[in-house]
N, C-alpha and C positions, 0 to 999 in steps of 0.2 A: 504494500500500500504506500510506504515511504516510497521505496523507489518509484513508483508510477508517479506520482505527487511532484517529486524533484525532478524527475524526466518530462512532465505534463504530459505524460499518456493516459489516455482514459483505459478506466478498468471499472470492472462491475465487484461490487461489494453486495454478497449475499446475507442477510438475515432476517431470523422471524417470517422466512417462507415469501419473504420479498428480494427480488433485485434492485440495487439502488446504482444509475450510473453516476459515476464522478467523472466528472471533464470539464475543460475552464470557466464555463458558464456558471457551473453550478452543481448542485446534487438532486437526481430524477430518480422519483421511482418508477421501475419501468411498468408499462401498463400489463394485464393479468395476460390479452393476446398478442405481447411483442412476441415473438419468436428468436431466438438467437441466432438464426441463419440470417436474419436480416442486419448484424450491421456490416457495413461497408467495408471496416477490415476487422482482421484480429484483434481481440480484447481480451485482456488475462480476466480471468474472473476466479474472485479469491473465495474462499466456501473453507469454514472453522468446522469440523468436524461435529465439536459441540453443537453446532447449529443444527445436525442434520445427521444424526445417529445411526438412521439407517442409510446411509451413503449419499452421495450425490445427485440432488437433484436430481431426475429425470431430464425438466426442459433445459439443464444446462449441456446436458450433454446429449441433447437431440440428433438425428442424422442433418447433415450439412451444415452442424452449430459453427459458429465465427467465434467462439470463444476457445479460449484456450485457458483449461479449469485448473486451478492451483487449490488442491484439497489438502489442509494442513491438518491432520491426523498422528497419532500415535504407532509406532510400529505393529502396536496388537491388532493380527489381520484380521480378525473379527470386526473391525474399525473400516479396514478398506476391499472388504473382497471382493464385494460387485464391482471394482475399480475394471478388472480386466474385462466387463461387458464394454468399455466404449468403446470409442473409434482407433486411439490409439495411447494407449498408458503408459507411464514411466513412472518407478520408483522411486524416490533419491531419499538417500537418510540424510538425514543434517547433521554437521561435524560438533562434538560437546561443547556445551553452551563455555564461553569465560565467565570469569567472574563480573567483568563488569557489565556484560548481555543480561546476568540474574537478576544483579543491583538495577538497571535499567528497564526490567519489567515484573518487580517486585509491587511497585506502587501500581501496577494495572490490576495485580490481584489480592493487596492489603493495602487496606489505609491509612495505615504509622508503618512499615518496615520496619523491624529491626533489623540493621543490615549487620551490625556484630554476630548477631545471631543467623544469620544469614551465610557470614564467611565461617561462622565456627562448622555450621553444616557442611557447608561445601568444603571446609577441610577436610573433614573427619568421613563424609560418604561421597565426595567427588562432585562431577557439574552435570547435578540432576537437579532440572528446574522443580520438579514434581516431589522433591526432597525437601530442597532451600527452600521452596516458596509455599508450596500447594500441601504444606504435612498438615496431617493430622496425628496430634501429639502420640495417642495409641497407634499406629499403625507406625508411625516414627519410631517408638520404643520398640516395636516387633520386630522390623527391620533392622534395629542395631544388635536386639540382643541376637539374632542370627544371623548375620554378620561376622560377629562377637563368635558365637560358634562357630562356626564354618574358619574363620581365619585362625581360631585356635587350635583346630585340627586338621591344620592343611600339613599336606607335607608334598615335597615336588615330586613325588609318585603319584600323588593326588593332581598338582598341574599337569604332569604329564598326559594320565587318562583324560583327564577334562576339555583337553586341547583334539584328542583325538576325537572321544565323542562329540566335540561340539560341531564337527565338520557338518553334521545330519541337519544342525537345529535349523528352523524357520526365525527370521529377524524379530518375528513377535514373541517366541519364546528366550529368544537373548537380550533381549530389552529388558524384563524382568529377573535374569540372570547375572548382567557383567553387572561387577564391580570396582573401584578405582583401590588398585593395593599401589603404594608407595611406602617410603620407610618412613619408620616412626623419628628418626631419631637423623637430619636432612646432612648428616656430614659426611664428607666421602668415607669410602670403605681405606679399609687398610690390608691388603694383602702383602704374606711375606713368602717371600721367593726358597 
């Protein structure tokens, strides 16, 4: 949406079961019989998974649509499966969030941020927005204290297999899977020869 904004491209912002186009004049809802084959060129049209649970609109991805849909979802393919009925789909994962991408869309989903509390998450469980921003305190504590297990009885026998079996997994099962291991303790190693 920034970028179209800063580039002045129009694009269609879908919510609450409406298309809204944005272009320099202003912001249109589009009428209930525009059809998407009718505009003139390509137009990204951006669609929040939340908005639209059970997948992607239909009329956006119409036969002969001019849109070109950017569905922002979760890797759990339960989220995106009918993606591969349209005309022509692509997956892309997005690379982990920084820190200051979290601090930056922190206040879209709390209204005071703690952002202390925010880095101390992201230190201790990595740059998961749905960690640092979106916890809920019990599901937060379940998360750590297995965590907490599992890194307590790891051993590289243990990464070894895990590496092998994970070749099979689907992205929506390693979403819920990886975790960020780092050392505790950030000063270089000391090997002796």
């Amino acid at each position: 949406m920034r970028r179209c904004c800063a580039e002045q491209q129009p694009f269609v912002f879908y919510r609450n079961e409406t298309c809204y186009l944005f272009v320099q004049e202003g912001v249109f809802e589009a009428p209930a019989r525009f059809s998407s084959h009718q505009y003139h060129k390509y137009v990204w049209a951006l669609v929040d998974a939340d908005e639209t649970t059970s997948g992607i609109p239909e009329g956006l991805i119409a036969r002969f649509t001019r849109l070109l849909t950017i569905y922002s979802t979760s890797p759990d393919r339960s989220r995106w499966a009918r993606v591969h009925k349209t005309v022509d789909e692509r997956v892309l994962v997005m690379n982990p969030w920084t820190r200051k991408e979290i601090h930056r869309a922190a206040p879209l989903r709390l209204t005071d941020p703690d952002l202390d509390l925010i880095d101390e998450l992201f230190d201790e469980l990595g740059p998961v927005p749905r960690l640092c921003i979106d916890f809920d305190e019990d599901k937060l504590e379940d998360y750590k204290k297995d965590l907490k297990k599992v890194l307590g009885n790891i051993t590289i026998d243990n990464l070894e297999e895990l590496a092998d079996a994970g070749d099979s997994l689907q992205m929506n099962v390693i979403s819920h899977k990886v975790c960020l291991i780092r050392r505790f303790n950030p000063t270089p190693l000391q090997f002796s020869s």
